[in-house]
C-alpha positions in Angstrom: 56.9 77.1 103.5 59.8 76.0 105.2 57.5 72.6 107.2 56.7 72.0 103.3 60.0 72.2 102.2 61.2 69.8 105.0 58.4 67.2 104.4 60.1 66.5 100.8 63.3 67.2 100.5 64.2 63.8 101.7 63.5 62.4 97.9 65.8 65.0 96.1 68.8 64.8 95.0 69.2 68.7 94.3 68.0 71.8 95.5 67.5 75.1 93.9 66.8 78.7 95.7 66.8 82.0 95.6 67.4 84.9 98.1 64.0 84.2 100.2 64.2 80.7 100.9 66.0 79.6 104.4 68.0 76.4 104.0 68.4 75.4 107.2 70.7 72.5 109.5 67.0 70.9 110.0 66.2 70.9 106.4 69.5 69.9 105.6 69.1 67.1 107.8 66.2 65.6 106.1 67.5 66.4 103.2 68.9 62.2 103.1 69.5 62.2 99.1 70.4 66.0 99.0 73.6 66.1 96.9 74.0 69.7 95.9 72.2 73.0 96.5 72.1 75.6 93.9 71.8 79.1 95.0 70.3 81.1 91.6 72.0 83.9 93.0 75.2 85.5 94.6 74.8 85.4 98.4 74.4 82.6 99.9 73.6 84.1 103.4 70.1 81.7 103.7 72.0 78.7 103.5 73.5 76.8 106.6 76.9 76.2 104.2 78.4 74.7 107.5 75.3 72.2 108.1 75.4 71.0 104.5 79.5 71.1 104.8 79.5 68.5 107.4 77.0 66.5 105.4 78.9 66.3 102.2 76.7 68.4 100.6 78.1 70.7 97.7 76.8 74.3 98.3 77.4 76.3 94.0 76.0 79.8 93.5 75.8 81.6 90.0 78.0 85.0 91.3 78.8 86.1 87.8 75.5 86.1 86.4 73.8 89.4 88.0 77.4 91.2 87.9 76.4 94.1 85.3 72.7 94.3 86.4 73.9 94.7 90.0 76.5 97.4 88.6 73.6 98.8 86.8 71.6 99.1 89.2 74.0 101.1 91.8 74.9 103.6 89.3 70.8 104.1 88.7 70.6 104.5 92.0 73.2 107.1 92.5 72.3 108.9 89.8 68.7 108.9 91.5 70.1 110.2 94.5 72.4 112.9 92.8 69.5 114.8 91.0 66.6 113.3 93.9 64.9 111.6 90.6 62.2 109.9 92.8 61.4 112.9 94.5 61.2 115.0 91.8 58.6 112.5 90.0 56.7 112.0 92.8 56.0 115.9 93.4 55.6 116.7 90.0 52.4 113.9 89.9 51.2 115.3 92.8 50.5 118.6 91.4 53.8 120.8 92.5 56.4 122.2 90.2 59.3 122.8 92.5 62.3 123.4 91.2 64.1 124.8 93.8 64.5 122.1 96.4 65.6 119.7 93.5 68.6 121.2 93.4 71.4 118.2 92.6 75.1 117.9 92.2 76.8 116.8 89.3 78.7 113.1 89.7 81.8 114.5 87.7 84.7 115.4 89.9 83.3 113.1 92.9 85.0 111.0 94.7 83.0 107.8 94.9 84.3 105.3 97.6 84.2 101.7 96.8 83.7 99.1 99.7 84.6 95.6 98.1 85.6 95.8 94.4 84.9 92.2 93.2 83.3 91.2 90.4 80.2 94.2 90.9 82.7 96.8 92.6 85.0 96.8 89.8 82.4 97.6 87.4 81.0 99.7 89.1 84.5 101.6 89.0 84.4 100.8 85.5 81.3 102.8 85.0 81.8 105.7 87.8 84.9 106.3 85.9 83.2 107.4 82.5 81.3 109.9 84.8 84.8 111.4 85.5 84.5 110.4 89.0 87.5 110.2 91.3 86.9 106.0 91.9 88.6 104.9 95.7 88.3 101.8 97.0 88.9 99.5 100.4 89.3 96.1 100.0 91.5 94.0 102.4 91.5 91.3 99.8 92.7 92.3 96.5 96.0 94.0 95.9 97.8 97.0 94.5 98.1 95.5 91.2 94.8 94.8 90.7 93.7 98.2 92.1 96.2 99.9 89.9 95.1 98.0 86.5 91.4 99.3 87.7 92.6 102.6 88.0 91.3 102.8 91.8 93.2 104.1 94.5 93.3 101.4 97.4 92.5 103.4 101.2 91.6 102.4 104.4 88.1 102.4 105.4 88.9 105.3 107.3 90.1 107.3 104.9 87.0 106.6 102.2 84.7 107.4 104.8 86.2 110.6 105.0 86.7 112.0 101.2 84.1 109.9 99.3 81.5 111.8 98.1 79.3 108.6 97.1 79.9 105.5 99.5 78.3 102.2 97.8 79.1 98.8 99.3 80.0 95.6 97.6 80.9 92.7 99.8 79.2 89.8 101.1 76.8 89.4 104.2 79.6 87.6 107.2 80.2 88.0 110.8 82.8 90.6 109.9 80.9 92.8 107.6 77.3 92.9 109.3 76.8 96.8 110.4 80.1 97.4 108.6 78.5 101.2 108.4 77.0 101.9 111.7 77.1 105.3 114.1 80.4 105.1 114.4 81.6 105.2 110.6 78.8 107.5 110.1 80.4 110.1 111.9 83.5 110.5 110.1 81.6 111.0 106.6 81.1 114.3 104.8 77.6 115.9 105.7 77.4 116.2 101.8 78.3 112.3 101.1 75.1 110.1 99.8 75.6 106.2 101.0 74.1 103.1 98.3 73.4 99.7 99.0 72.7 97.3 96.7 74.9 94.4 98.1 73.1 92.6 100.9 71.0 94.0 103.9 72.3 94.2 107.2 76.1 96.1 105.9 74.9 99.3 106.9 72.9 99.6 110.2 69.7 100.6 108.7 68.7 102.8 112.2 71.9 104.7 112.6 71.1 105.4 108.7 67.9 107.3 109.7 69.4 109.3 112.8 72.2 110.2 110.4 70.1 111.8 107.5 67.7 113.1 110.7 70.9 115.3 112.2 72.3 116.5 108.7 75.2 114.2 109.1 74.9 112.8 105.4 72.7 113.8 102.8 71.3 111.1 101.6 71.0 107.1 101.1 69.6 104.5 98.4 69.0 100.8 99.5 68.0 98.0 97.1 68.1 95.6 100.3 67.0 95.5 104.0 68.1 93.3 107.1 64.4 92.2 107.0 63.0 91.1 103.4 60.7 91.3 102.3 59.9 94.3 104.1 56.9 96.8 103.4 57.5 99.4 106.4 60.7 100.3 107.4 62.0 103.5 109.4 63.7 104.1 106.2 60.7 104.0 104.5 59.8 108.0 105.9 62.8 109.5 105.2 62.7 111.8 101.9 66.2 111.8 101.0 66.1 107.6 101.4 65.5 105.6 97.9 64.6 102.5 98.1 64.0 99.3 95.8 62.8 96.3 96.7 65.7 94.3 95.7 65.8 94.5 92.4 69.7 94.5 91.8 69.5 91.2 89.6 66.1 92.0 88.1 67.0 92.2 84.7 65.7 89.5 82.1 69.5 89.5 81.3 70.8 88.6 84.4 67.6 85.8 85.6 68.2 83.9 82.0 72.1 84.3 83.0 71.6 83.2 86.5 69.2 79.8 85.1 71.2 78.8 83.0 74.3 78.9 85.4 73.3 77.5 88.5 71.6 74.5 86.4 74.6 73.6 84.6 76.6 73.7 88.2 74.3 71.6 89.6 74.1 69.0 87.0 77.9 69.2 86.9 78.0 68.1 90.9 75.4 65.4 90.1 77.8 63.7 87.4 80.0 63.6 90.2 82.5 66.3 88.8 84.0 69.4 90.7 81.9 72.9 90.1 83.7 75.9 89.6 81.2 77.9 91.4 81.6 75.6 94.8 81.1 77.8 97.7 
């Protein structure tokens, strides 16, 4: 409970959360020993980074940690989504053999389009790649010879909306990026084209995602994370051709032992008063 949280932080020197808990400027305030705050995690989204900024606090995540999981994960997903896996077990239990609308489409010879390709985008190529998949990607930040050594053609945004078969997103939650797919981008994909996000909710305007898959405009979507979480009832929720997990995209005992041991050692390192690598 946040009013918890705030009645003792003020005799730590360290703080540790994951994705749920909201470290904000108040609790930052009374946070008067607070040092560091370890994110076991990527995104640091529930942390007032400014608030503790101006405090002197040192903000360290563990982004390397849930990398392959997260990469994992995504290609699970799309593979889900290619041959309507959850669909297809969820009839068959319920007594109907129906092959006929479980009809999929092979990944080979797709063109999967790539938003970010950071540490889990470019695994992700990694990955689509031994699918034979055409890999794409847009990524205002890294350049042609990085691109080039994945094997990825850099686009515009425009351009991958348009020829990707399978859209997945890998960027951070910002000011820039929130509702970076919305009714707008929506309209300029392929009515065949299936979107997956396992990045952070809140990329892809969750609403314009329903009316979308409503009027035929795309054919599917899988979403690990939500705008809201945790969240048990969601417009999404009624849509057939949606997937969704409840944010399991570091949910490996791989990546949480990973993840541990990380953002530990980064905030011991800021308590010996040395500089963390993983400062954000």
């Amino acid at each position: 409970e946040p009013g918890q949280l705030k009645a003792i932080i003020g005799d730590y020197d360290a703080l540790i959360v994951r994705s749920q808990t909201q470290v904000s400027a108040e609790i930052i305030e009374s946070g008067e020993k607070l040092k560091v705050i370890g994110r076991a995690g990527v995104g640091t989204d529930n942390i007032d980074v400014d608030a503790a900024t101006r405090k002197g606090i040192v903000v360290v995540n563990a982004p390397t940690a849930n990398v392959v999981s997260a990469a994992e994960h995504t290609i699970a997903l799309m593979l889900a989504l290619a041959r309507n896996v959850p669909q297809a077990d969820s009839q068959l239990k319920s007594g109907k053999w129906q092959r006929e609308e479980l009809v999929g489409t092979e990944l080979r010879n797709k063109t999967l389009g790539i938003i970010g390709v950071g540490n889990v985008g470019s695994e992700v190529a990694k990955r689509a790649q031994a699918f034979e998949m055409k890999v794409i990607a847009h990524d205002p930040f890294v350049s042609a010879d990085y691109a080039s050594h994945l094997k990825v053609a850099l686009v515009s945004l425009d351009q991958l909306l348009r020829e990707a078969d399978f859209i997945t997103l890998h960027v951070p939650l910002t000011q820039a990026t929130k509702k970076l797919i919305g009714t707008r981008e929506l309209a300029k994909v392929k009515p065949t084209a299936r979107i997956i996000n396992c990045a952070r909710g809140g990329l892809v305007d969750e609403k314009a995602i329903v009316t979308a898959i409503e009027q035929g405009k795309i054919a599917g979507a899988a979403f690990d994370v939500f705008s809201q979480e945790p969240v048990t009832d969601s417009p999404l929720f009624q849509e057939n051709k949606i997937i969704v997990t409840p944010h399991l995209g570091a949910s490996t005992i791989e990546a949480q032992t990973s993840i541990s041991k990380d953002v530990a050692e980064q905030v011991l390192t800021v308590l010996q008063g040395q500089f963390s690598k993983y400062a954000v």
